[in-house]
N, C-alpha and C positions, 0 to 999 in steps of 0.2 A: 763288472762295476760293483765295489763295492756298497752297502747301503750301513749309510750313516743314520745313528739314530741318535742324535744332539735333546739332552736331557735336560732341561731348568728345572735345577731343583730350590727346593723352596728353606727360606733358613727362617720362619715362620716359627715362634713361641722357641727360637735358639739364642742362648745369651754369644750377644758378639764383642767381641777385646778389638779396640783398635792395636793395631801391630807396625811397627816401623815400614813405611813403603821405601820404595826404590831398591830393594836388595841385589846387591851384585853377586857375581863371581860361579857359587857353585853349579848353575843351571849353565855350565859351561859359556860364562862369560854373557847370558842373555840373561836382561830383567822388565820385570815388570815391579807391579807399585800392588804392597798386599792390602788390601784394604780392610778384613776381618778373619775371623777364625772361628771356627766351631767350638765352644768352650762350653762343657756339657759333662756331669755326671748322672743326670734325671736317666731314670731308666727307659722311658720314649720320645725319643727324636724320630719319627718314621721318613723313609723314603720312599720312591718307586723308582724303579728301571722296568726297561723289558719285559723282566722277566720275574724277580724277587722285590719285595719290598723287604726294605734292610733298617737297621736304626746304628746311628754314630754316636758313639760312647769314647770321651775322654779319660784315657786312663790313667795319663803323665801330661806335666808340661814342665819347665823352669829347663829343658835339653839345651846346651848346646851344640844349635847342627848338627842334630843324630844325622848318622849315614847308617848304619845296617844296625840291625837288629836278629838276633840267634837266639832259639828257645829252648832252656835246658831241661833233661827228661823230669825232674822233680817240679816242675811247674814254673818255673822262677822264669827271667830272659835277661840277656844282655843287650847292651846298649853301646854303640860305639858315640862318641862325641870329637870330632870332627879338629878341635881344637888338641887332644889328647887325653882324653878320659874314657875308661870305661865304667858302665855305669851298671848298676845289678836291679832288674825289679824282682819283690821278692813278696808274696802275696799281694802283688795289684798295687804294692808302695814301693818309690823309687827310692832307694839307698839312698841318706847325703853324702855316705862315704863314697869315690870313687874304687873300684877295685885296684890293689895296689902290683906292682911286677911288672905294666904296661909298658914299651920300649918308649925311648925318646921321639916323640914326631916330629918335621918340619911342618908347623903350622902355618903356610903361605897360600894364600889364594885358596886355589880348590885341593889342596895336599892338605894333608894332618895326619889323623888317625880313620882309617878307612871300612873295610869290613871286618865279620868277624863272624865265626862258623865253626862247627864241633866237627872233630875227628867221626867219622865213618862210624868207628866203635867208641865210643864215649864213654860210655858206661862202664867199659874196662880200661881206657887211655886216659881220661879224663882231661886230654888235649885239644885245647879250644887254640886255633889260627886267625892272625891279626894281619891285615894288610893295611900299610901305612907310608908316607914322605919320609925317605932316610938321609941323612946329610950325605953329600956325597964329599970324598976327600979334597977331588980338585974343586969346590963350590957348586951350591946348587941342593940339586935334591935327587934323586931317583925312588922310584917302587920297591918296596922291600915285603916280603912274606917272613913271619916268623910262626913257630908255636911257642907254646908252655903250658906247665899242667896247673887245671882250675883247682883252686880246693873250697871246701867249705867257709874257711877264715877268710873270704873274698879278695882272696890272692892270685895270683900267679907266679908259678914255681919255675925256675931253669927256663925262663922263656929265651931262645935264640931264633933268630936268620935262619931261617933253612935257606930262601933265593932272595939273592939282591939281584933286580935287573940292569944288565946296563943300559939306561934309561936315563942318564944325568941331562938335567938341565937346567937354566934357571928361570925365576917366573913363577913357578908352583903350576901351572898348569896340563892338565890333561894327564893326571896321574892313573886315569879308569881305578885300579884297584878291584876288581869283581873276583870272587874266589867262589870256587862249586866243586861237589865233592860227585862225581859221578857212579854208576853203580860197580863198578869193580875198585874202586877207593885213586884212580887217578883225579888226580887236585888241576882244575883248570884256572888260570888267570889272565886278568886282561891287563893289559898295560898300554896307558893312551902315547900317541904323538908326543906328547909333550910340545908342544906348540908347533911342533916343527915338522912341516905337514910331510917332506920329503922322506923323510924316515920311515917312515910308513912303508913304503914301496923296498925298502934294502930288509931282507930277511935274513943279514946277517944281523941284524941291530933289533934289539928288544923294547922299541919304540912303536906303536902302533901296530902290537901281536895279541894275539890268545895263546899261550902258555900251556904245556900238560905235563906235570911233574909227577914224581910219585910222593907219598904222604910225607916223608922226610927230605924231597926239594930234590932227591936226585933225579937222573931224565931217563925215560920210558926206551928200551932198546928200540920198540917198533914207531917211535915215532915218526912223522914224513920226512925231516930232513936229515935225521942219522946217517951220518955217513957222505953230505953233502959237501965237501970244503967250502963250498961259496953260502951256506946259509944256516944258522944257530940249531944246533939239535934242538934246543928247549920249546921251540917255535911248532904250534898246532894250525896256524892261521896267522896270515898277514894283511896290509890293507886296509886298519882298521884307523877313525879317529880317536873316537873316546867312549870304548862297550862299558857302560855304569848299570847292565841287566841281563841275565844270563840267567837260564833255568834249562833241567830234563825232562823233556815230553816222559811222562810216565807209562806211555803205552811203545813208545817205539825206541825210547833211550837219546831221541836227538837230542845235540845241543842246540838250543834257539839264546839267541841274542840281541841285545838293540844297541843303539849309538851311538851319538849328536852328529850331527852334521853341524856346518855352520849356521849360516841364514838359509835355515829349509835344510831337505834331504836330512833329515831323523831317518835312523833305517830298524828295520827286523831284520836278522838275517837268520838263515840254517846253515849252521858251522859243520865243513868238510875238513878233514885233514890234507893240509898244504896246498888249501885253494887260497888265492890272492882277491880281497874281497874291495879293491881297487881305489881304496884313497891315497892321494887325492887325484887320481888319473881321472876319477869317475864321480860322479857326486850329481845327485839333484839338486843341491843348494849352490850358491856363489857365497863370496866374500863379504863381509858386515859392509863392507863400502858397496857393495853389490857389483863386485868387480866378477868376474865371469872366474871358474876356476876350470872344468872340463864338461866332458860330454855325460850323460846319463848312461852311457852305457857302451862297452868295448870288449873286444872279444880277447879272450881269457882271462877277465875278470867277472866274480859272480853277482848278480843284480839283486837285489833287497829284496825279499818278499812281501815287504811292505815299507812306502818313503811316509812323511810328515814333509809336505811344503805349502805354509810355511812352516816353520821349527814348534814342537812343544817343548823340546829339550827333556829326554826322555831319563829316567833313573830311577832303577828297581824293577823288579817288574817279577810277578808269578804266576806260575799256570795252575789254574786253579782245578784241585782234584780232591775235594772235602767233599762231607756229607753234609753239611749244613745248608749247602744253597744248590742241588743237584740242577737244576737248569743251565747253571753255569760253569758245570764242570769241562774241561779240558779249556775254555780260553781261557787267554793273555788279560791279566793287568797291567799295566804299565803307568808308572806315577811320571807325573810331568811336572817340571821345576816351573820354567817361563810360562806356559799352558795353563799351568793349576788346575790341575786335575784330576782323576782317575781315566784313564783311555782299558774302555772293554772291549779285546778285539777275539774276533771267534776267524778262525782258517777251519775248511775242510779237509777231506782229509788226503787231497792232491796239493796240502798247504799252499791253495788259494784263498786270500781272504773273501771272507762273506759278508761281517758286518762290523761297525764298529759304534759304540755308546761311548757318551763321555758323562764321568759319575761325578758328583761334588764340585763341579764346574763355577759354583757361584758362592765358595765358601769363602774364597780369598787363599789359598794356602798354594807354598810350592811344597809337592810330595816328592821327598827325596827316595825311599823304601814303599819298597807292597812285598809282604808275606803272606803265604797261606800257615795258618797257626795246629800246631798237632791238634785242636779243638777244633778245624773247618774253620773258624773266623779269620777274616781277612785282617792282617793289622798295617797300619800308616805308620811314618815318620812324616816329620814335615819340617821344613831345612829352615831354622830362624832362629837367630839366638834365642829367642823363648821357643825352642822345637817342641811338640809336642808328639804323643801316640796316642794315635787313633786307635779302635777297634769297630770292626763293620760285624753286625750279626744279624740273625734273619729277626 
C-alpha cells in the first residue's frame, strides 16, 4: 500500500492573478476552473514538503501554452509555445522575439508546436529537435520530428523531417509528441492514439507507439520488430494512449513513462522493448460517459506500475537527480494538467511504489512540464495562454 502524503500548501504573503477558468483541451480533453496562480519575483516564498522546504520564484509569464522546455549549455533555455513559437530565455529575460526557422505547426486542440531537446552532442552539432502537428496531405494532422542547427542570431538553420509518423488524423487530438535522447544517442518518441483508441493495439500503425529511431530518424537494426512483416520496425512499444512524460532512471538506464488514461487509469509505466502495454484492451479508467471500456488487467499485456483513478492527467515529468534537494533524489515528478499539481512519487528499488506527496496543490495552475535544471533546480511550465515558468529551489 502505498502512503500518500497530501500537502496544503499555504499561498500566504503570495501576490495571486486571477486567470481564465474552465480551460479545455490540453490536459487531454479534462478540465478544471483555474482560480490563481503564483505570481512572485520576491526572493522568499517558502514551502514545506516531507522532506525539503523549497521557495517558488517566477521567472517568465506572457507564454503561450509552453509544452517543454530545453536548457542550453551557455545558460540560456528554450521554450516551446504550443501555438508555434519558439521562445529563447536569455539571462532570466524572455526574448520578445520568437526564434526564427520553426517548421509550420497544426495548431488544433492539443497538436501545435510540441517538444524540444538538444542533440546528445550539442556543443559540437548544435542541433536542437522539435516535435510538432504536421498537415498531413490527405487532411488532418499527424506527428512529425524534425532537427536544425541553433545559432547564436536566434535562428534555426536547415531545420528538416527526419520522421513523419503515420499517425494522420483529424481533431488534433492525442498527438503525445515526447522526445528523450537515451545514453547511447537513440532518440525515443511517443506518438498518442490520436483519438482512435483501436489503433493502439495494430503495431503496424504508428498510433499509440514509443518510437526508437537513431539521431537522424533512421531505424535501429536491433529493434524488436525488425524483420516483422506484420508490425513497423520504428515501433519500441505499443498500447499506449497519450505518454506526455518520459525520462532515464540514471542509475539503471530504464525508460520510465506515464500517460492519460481517460476518466481514471493515468499510468507510470517501465518501457520494454515490443511489450504491448494494453490500451485500450486494459485500462483502470472507463469512458467520460463512464461507459466501461475493459478489464484492469490481461494476460500478455503489461500492468502500470502506478494508475491515478481518478485522472490528474499527467504531463512532463522528471526524476530528480540534482544536488540541490539530496533527500529527493531519484523520485518522479510529474506535473498534472486537470489535478494542478506537482505528484512526488518515490518507487523502491523492486519499482514498487512507496509514497507519494502532492506539491503546489493549492496554487490554481495546470503544470504542463517538470525538469530538473543543470543547476538541481526543478523548473515548471504551466499550460495557459498567460503560461508561466516556475523555478523550485531549496
Amino acid at each position: 500500500m502505498s502512503r500518500f502524503g497530501v500537502f496544503a500548501l499555504t499561498l500566504s504573503g503570495i501576490a495571486t492573478t486571477a486567470l481564465l477558468g474552465g480551460l479545455s483541451g490540453c490536459g487531454d480533453n479534462k478540465t478544471t476552473a483555474v482560480t490563481g496562480a503564483v505570481s512572485s519575483n520576491a526572493p522568499d516564498h517558502r514551502r514545506s514538503s516531507d522532506y525539503h522546504d523549497f521557495i517558488v520564484e517566477e521567472l517568465a509569464s506572457g507564454l503561450d501554452h509552453p509544452w517543454s522546455i530545453a536548457f542550453l549549455p551557455n545558460g540560456d533555455s528554450l521554450i516551446t509555445e504550443r501555438s508555434g513559437q519558439l521562445r529563447r530565455m536569455q539571462e532570466n529575460t524572455l526574448l520578445p522575439e520568437p526564434v526564427s526557422g520553426v517548421p509550420t505547426v497544426v495548431a488544433e486542440n492539443q497538436g501545435g508546436l510540441m517538444e524540444v531537446v538538444l542533440h546528445p552532442d550539442f556543443s559540437s552539432t548544435r542541433m536542437i529537435y522539435l516535435s510538432y502537428a504536421k498537415a498531413c496531405d490527405e487532411g488532418g494532422a499527424t506527428t512529425a520530428v524534425g532537427r536544425g542547427i541553433f545559432n547564436n542570431e536566434n535562428s534555426i538553420e536547415n531545420f528538416e523531417d527526419i520522421f513523419v509518423a503515420d499517425a494522420c488524423a483529424t481533431g488534433g487530438r492525442h498527438h503525445a509528441g515526447k522526445l528523450l535522447f537515451d545514453g547511447d544517442g537513440y532518440l525515443f518518441v511517443t506518438v498518442g492514439d490520436r483519438g482512435q483508441d483501436p489503433r493502439a493495439q495494430d503495431a503496424s500503425d504508428h498510433a499509440g507507439v514509443t518510437l526508437r529511431l537513431h539521431d537522424d530518424g533512421s531505424i535501429p537494426d536491433d529493434n524488436p520488430f525488425v524483420g516483422d512483416a506484420d508490425k513497423d520496425d520504428a515501433i519500441w512499444s505499443y498500447g499506449h494512449r497519450n505518454a506526455q512524460g518520459m525520462v532515464l532512471h540514471p542509475g539503471t538506464g530504464d525508460l520510465w513513462q506515464h500517460e492519460h488514461g481517460p476518466r481514471g487509469g493515468d499510468e507510470i509505466n517501465l518501457i520494454r522493448p515490443g511489450l504491448n502495454y494494453g490500451w485500450p484492451e486494459v485500462t483502470h479508467g472507463v469512458e467520460y460517459s463512464g461507459e466501461y471500456i475493459g478489464p484492469d488487467e490481461k494476460e500478455g499485456m503489461e500492468p502500470p506500475l502506478k494508475h491515478w483513478t481518478p485522472s490528474i492527467a499527467p504531463s512532463g515529468m522528471t526524476l530528480y537527480d540534482g544536488d540541490a534537494f539530496p533527500d529527493w533524489r531519484g523520485d518522479l515528478f510529474v506535473g498534472a494538467l486537470a489535478g494542478e499539481h506537482i505528484a512526488r512519487v518515490r518507487f523502491d528499488a523492486d519499482n514498487q511504489e512507496v509514497e507519494e506527496e502532492r506539491l503546489l496543490d493549492d496554487a490554481g495552475l495546470r503544470f504542463r512540464d517538470v525538469r530538473t535544471g543543470p543547476d538541481g533546480m526543478i523548473y515548471l511550465l504551466t499550460d495557459d495562454s498567460d503560461g508561466k515558468l516556475l523555478r523550485i529551489s531549496p
